[in-house]
C-alpha positions as a printed Julia matrix, in Angstrom:
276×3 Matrix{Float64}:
 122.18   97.17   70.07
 119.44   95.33   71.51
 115.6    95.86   71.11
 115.59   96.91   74.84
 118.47   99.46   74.65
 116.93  101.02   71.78
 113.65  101.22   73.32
 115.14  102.83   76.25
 117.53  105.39   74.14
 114.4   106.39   72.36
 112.14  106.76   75.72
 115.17  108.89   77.11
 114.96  110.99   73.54
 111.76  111.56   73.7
 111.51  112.6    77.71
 114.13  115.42   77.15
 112.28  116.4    73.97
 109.31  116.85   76.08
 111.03  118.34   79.09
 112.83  120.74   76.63
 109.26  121.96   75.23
 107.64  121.9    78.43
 109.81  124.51   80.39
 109.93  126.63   76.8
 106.48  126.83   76.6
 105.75  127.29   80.38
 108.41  129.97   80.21
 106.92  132.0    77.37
 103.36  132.04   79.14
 104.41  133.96   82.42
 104.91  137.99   82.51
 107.51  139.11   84.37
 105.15  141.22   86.66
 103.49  137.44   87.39
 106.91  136.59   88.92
 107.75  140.38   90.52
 109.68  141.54   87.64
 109.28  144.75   86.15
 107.71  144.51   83.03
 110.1   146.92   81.77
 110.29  147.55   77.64
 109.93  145.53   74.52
 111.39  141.99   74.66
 112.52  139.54   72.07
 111.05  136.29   73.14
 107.13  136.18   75.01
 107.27  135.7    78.85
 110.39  135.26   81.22
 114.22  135.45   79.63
 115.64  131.9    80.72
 118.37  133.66   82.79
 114.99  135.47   84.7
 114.02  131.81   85.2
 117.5   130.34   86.15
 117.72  133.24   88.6
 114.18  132.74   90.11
 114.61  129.09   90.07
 117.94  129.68   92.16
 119.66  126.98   89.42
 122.84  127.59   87.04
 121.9   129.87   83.78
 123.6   127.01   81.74
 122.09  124.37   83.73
 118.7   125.32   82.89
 119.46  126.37   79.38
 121.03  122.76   78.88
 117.34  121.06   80.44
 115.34  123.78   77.17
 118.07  122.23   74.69
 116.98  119.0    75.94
 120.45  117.74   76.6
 120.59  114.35   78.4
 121.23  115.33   82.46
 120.34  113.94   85.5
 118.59  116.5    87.38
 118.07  116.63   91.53
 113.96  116.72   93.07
 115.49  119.8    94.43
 116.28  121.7    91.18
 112.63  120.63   89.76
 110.8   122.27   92.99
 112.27  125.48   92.37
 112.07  125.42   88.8
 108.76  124.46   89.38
 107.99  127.38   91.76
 109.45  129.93   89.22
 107.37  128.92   86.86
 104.31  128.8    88.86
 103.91  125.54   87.59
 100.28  123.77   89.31
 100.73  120.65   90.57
  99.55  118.64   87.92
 102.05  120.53   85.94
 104.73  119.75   88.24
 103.66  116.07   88.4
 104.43  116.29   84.66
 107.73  118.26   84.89
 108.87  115.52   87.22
 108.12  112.72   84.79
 109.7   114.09   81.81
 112.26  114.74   83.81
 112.73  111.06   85.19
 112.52  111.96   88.84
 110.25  110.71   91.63
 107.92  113.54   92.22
 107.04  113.69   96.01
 103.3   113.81   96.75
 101.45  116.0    98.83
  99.6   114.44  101.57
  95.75  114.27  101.64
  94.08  117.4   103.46
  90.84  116.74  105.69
  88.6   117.35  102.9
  90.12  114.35  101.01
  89.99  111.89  104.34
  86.62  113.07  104.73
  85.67  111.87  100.7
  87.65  108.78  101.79
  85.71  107.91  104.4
  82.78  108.8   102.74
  83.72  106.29   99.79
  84.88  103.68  102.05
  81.63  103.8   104.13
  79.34  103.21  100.91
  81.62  100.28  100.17
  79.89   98.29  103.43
  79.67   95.13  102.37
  83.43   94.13  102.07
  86.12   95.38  104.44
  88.08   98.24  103.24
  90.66  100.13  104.09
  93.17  102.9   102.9
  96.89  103.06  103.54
  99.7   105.62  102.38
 103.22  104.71  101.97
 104.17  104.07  104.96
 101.11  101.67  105.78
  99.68  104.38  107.85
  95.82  103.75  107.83
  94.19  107.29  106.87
  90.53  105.75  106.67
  88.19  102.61  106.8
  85.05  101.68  106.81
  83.16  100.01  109.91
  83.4    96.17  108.68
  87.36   96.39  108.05
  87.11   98.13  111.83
  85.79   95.23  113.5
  87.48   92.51  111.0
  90.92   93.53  111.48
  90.88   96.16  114.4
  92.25   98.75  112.81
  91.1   102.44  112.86
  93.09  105.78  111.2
  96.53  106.33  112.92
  97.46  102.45  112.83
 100.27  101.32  111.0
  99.78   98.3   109.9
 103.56   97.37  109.14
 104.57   98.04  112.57
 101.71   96.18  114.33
 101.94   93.23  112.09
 105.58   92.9   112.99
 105.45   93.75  116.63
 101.99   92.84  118.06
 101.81   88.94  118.79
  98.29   89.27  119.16
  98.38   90.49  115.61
 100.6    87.49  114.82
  98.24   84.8   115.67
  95.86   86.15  113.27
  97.64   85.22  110.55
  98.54   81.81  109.92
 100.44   82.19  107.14
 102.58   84.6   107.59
 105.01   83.48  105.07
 103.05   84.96  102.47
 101.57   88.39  103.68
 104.94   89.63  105.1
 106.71   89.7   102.49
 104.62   91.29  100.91
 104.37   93.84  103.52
 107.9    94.4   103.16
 108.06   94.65   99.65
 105.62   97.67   99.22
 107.5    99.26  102.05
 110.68   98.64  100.27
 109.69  100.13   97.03
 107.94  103.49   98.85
 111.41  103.69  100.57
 113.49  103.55   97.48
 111.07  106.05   95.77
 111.19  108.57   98.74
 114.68  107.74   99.74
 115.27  111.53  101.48
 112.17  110.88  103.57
 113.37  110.08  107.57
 110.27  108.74  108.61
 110.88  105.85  106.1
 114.18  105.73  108.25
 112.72  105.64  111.56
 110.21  102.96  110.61
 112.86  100.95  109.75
 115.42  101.06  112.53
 112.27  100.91  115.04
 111.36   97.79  113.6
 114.83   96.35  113.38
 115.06   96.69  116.51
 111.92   94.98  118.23
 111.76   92.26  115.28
 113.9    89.49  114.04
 111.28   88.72  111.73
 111.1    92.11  109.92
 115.07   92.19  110.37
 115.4    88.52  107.96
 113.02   89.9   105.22
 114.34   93.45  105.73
 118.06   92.08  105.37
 117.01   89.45  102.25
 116.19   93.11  100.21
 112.76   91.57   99.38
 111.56   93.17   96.21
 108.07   93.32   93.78
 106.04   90.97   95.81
 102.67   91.37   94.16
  99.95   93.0    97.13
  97.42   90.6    95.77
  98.02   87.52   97.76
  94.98   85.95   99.38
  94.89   86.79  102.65
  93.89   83.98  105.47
  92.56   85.55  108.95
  91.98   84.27  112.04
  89.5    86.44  113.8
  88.69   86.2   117.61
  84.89   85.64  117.28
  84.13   84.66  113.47
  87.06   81.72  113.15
  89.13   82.12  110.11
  88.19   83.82  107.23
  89.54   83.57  103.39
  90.1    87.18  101.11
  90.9    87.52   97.84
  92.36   91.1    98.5
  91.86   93.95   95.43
  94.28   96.78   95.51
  93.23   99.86   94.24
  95.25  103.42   93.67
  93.03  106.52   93.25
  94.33  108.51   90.35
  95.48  111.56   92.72
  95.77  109.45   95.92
  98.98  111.18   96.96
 100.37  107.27   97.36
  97.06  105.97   98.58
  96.05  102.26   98.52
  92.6   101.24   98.64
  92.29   97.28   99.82
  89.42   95.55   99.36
  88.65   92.39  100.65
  86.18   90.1    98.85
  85.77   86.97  100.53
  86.89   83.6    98.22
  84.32   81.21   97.16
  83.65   78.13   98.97
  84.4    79.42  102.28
  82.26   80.37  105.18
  83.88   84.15  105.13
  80.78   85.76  103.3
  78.29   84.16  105.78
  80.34   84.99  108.52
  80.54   88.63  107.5
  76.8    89.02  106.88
  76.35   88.0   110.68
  77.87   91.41  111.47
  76.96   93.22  108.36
């Protein structure tokens, strides 16, 4: 056995281990009259009977006994959700069920409260252009200097315009370099959320309008790193030279935050301060 099989074998041990004592100990904490149960008389075992939970869960009784024995299975988003709603799990606990459990847990999407912190954050950060994406390259916020920079504002997906806009295209001269890269995060968002049509749609709209997307799309262009430097060509303050940071907030529901800090020894940070 290889040192990488092993390591995996153990991982996998130790994920159903935790997934086993998870739902046991999640189980035992709820009262039946939590879930709409009659409370009814003395019980063997604190909290819910598993078969309460299978029931509730709308999953197989053996199914869900096999997941608290911690026996190796492969187990659908769908059967997490509603084990997760039976046992009222909150969604940090649910984030956690679907780890243990190996499975992609789908994020919620930021309410207005959290744009409104994001623009907040991204307006003290006024001295470099950033913006924030989700997974689809949507932007959801940026700050005024990224605005003018790039001409982007919330509702503009970046993808799509980089692809289909030849205005857009001029601006950047190597393009070589930032569309696969492009791709590459779309790709792996895609493959995560793989029962999610808009990823679809983005896809077969862009197919269709671009040859360009279509050859990197087709070459199934994988883990480009999203920390290329990044050379612009703006309209009125000539080209301009980023080293780009990425940066994920710790609940960002899929949320990048890019940063641009213009490189050294180019005339990007006094052009920026003439607008600044």
């Amino acid at each position: 056995m290889s040192t990488t099989t092993g390591a995996d074998d153990r991982a996998r041990t130790f994920r159903r281990a935790e997934l086993a004592s998870f739902l046991r100990t999640r189980r035992e904490a709820i009262r039946p009259q939590d879930v709409g149960l009659p409370a009814g008389g003395r019980r063997r075992t604190p909290g819910l009977r598993r078969e309460e939970v299978a029931v509730l869960a709308q999953v197989g009784v053996s199914w869900y006994t096999w997941m608290e024995q911690g026996r190796e299975l492969t187990v659908s988003p769908a059967i997490l959700d509603g084990i997760a709603r039976a046992l009222l799990l909150s969604p940090a606990e649910r984030s956690y069920l679907f780890e243990v459990a190996g499975a992609a847990a789908p994020t919620a999407d930021p309410d207005a409260r959290d744009l409104a912190r994001l623009a907040d954050l991204l307006d003290a950060m006024s001295g470099r252009p950033v913006y924030a994406v989700d997974r689809y390259w949507d932007v959801l916020a940026t700050n005024a200097l990224a605005a003018y920079v790039f001409g982007i504002e919330p509702g503009h997906n970046c993808l799509v315009t980089f692809f289909t806009d030849e205005g857009t295209a001029r601006r950047y001269p190597f393009r070589d370099v930032a569309g696969p890269m492009m791709v590459a995060q779309f790709r792996a968002h895609a493959a995560r959320y793989a029962d999610d049509p808009r990823f679809r749609d983005i896809v077969e709209d862009l197919l269709a309008r671009s040859a360009e997307f279509r050859t990197l799309w087709d070459r199934h262009v994988v883990g480009v790193t999203p920390h290329v430097d990044l050379v612009y060509d703006h309209p009125n303050l000539g080209r301009l030279s980023f080293a780009p940071t990425v940066l994920t907030p710790a609940d960002g529901a899929d949320l990048r935050l890019f940063v641009y800090i213009p490189k050294a020894g180019t005339p990007t940070e006094q052009a920026l301060r003439r607008i600044v």
